[in-house]
C-alpha positions as CSV (number, residue, x, y, z in Angstrom):
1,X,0.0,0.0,0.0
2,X,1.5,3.0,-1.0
3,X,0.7,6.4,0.9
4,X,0.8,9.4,-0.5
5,X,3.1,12.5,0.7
6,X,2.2,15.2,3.0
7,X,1.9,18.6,0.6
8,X,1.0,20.7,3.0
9,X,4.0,19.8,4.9
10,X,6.6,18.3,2.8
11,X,9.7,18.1,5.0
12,X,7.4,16.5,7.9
13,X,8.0,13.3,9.0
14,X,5.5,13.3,11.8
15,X,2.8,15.8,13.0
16,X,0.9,15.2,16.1
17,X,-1.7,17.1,16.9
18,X,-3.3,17.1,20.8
19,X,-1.7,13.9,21.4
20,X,-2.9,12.4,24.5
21,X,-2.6,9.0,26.5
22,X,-4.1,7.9,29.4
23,X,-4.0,4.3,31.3
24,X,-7.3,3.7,33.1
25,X,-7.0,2.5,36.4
26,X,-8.2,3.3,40.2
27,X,-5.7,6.3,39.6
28,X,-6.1,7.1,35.9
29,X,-2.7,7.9,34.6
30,X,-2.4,10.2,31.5
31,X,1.3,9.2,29.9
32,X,0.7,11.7,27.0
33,X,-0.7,15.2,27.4
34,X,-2.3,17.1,24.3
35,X,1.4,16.8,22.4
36,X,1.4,18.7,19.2
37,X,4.6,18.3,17.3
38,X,6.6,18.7,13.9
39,X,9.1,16.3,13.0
40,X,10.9,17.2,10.0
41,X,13.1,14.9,7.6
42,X,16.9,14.3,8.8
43,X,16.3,15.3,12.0
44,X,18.4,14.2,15.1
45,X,16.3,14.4,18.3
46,X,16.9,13.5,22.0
47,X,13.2,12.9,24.2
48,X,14.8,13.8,27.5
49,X,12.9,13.7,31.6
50,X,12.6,12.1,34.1
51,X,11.3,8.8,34.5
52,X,7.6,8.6,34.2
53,X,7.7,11.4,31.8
54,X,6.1,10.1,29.0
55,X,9.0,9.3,26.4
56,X,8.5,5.8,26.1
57,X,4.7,6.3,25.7
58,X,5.4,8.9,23.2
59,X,7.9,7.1,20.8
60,X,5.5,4.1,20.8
61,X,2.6,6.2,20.3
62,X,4.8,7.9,16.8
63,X,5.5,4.5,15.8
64,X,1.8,2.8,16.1
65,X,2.8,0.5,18.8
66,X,0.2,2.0,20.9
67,X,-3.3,4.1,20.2
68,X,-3.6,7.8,21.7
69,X,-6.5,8.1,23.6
70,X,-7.4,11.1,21.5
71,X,-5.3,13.3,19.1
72,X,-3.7,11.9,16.0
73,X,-0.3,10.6,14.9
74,X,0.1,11.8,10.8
75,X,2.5,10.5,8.9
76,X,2.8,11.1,5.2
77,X,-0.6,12.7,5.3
78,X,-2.1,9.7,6.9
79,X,-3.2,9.7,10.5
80,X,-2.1,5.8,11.9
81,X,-4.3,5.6,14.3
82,X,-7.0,5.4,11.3
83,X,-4.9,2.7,9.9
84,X,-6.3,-1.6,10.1
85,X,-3.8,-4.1,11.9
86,X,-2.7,-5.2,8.5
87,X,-2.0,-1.7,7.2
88,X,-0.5,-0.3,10.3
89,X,2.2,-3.5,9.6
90,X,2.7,-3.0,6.4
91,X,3.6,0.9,7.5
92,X,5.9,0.1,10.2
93,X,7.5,-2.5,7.9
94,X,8.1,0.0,5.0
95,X,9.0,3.1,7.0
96,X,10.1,2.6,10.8
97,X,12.7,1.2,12.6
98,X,12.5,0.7,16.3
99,X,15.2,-0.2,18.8
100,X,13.8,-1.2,22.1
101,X,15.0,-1.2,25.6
102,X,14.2,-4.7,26.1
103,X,16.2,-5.8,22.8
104,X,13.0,-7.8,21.6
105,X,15.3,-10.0,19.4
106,X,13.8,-13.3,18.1
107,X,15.7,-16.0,20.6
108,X,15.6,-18.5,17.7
109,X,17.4,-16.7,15.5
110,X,21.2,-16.1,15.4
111,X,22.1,-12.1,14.9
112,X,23.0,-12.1,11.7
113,X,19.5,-13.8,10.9
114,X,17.7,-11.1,13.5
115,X,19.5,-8.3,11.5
116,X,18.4,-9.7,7.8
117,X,14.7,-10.6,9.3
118,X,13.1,-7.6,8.3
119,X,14.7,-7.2,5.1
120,X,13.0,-11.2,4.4
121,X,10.1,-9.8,4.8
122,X,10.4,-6.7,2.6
123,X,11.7,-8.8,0.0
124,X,15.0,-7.9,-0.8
125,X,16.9,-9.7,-2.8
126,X,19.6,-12.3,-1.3
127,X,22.5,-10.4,-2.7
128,X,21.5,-7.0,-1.1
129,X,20.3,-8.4,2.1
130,X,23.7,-10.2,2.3
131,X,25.8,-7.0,2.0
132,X,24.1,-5.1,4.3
133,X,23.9,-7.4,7.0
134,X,27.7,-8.1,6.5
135,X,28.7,-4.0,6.9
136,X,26.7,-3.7,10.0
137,X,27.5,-6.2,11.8
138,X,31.1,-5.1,11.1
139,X,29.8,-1.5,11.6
140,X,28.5,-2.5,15.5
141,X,31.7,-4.7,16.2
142,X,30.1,-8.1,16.0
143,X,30.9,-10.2,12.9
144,X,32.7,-12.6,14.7
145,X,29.2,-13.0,16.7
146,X,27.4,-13.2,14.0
147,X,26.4,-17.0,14.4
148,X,25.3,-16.2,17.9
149,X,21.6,-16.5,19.1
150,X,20.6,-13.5,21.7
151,X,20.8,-15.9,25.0
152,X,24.7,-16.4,24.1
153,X,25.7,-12.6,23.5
154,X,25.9,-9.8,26.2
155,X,23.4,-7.3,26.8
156,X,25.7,-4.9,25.1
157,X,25.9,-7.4,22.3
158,X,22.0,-7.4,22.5
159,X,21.4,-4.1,21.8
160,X,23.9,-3.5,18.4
161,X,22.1,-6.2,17.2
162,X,19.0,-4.4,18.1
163,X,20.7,-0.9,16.2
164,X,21.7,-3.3,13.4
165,X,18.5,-4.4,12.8
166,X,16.4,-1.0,13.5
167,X,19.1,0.3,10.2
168,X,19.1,-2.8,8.5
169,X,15.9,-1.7,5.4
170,X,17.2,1.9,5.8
171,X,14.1,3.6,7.2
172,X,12.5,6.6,6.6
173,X,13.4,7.3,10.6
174,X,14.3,5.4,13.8
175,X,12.8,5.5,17.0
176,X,15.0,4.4,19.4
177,X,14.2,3.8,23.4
178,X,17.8,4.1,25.5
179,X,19.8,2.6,22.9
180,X,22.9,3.4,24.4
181,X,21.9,2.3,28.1
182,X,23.9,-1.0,28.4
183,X,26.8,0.2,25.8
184,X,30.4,0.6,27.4
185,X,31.7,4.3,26.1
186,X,33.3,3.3,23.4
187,X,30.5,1.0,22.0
188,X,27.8,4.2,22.5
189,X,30.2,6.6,20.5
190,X,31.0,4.1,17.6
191,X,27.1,3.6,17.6
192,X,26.4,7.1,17.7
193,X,28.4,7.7,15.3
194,X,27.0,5.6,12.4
195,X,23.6,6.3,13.4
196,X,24.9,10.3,12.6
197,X,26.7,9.4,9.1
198,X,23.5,7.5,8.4
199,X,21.6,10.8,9.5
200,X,24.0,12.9,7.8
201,X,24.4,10.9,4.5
202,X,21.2,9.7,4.0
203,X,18.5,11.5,5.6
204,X,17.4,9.0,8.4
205,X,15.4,10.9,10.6
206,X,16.3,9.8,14.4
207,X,14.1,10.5,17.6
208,X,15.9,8.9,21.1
209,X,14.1,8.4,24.3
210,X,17.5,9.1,26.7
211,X,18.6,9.8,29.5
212,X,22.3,9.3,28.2
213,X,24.4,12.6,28.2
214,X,26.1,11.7,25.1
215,X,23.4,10.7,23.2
216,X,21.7,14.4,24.3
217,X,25.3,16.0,23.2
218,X,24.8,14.5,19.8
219,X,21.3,15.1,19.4
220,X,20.2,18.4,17.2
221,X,17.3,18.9,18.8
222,X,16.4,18.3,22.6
223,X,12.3,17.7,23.5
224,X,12.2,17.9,27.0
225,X,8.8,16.0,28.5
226,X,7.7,16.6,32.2
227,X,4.4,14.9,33.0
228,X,3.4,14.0,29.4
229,X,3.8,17.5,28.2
230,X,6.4,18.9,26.3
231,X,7.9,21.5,28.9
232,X,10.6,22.9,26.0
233,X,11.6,22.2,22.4
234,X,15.1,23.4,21.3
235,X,17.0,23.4,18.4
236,X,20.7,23.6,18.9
237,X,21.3,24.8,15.6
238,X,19.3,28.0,16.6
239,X,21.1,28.4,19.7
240,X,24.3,29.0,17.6
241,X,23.1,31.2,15.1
């Protein structure tokens, strides 16, 4: 399914508009609060506060993981939330990448096979899907892993396969939740440092949930969320000029 681009904004990525979530309970708790924001391609963005503050909620609310409980998500001139099961898939397969705290790697499958998964299912070609998978697992330090399932590797190991396989079909943009939180310094920076080229050289638009100092240095622009809101928005870029 092909969508069509957003004319009215044409450098947008994503566009909320009075995003809101809220977890029913005997205290109902309301995760996101009437967020309206502009993402715009080949942007590099840090989600920063405190725990509870909403980041999580937020990334897996721009990525369709979860539904708002009002407001919309628009991507490409399509609001997600509108979107059936099947569709909202086929979206996430075509245009996202995620890389979760938790890893979510398949345990049965080595990381060289977790990396080239979502590639099998876009259909690339073995040839392609074979180069790519071989730079970055060199890229993120593990080809001599490669054969590895998840239970034998590190949580460190874990998570460049996780960043491996968020850049493996070259998304339109990554949403990333502490990627560098169980990364050793030098790990994070060599990490960092792809994920920028990639930024850089081919427009991947990144948004981080952190609370990592030198992901935050890196970022471009820093969204800071207290109590689901966003509490202040700045551009670096604007700061210097």
């Amino acid at each position: 399914m092909d969508y069509p681009q957003n004319n009215n904004n044409e450098d947008s990525v994503i566009l909320t508009k009075n995003l809101s979530k809220t977890y029913e309970g005997i205290v109902p708790v309301k995760a996101v609060n009437q967020v309206d924001l502009e993402v715009k391609k080949g942007e590099f963005i840090a989600l920063v506060g405190p725990s509870g503050s909403g980041k999580t909620t937020l990334l897996n609310l721009l990525g369709g993981l979860d539904s708002p409980t009002s407001g919309s998500v628009i991507i490409h001139n399509q609001d997600i939330a509108q979107l059936t099961k099947n569709q909202l898939i086929d979206f996430r397969l075509k245009n996202i990448g995620f890389v979760f705290q938790a890893y979510n790697l398949i345990p049965v499958l080595t990381a060289r096979e977790n990396v080239e998964f979502v590639m099998l299912l876009q259909k690339i070609p073995h040839e392609l899907r074979n180069a790519r998978v071989n730079q970055l697992l060199e890229e993120v330090g593990l080809s001599e892993q490669s054969n590895k399932k998840p239970s034998k590797l590190s949580g460190g190991q874990q998570q460049r396969v996780a960043v491996a396989r968020a850049l493996a079909s070259k998304p339109q943009f990554v949403l990333a939740d502490e990627p560098t939180a169980n990364l050793d310094s030098k790990t994070a920076f060599n990490l960092l440092d792809m994920m920028a080229k990639l930024n850089e050289d081919e427009g991947i638009t990144f948004i981080f949930s952190t609370h990592d100092q030198r992901v935050i240095e890196r970022a471009k622009r820093v969204i800071t969320l207290v109590d689901g809101s966003i509490e202040s928005d700045i551009v670096k870029a604007a700061l210097v000029a």
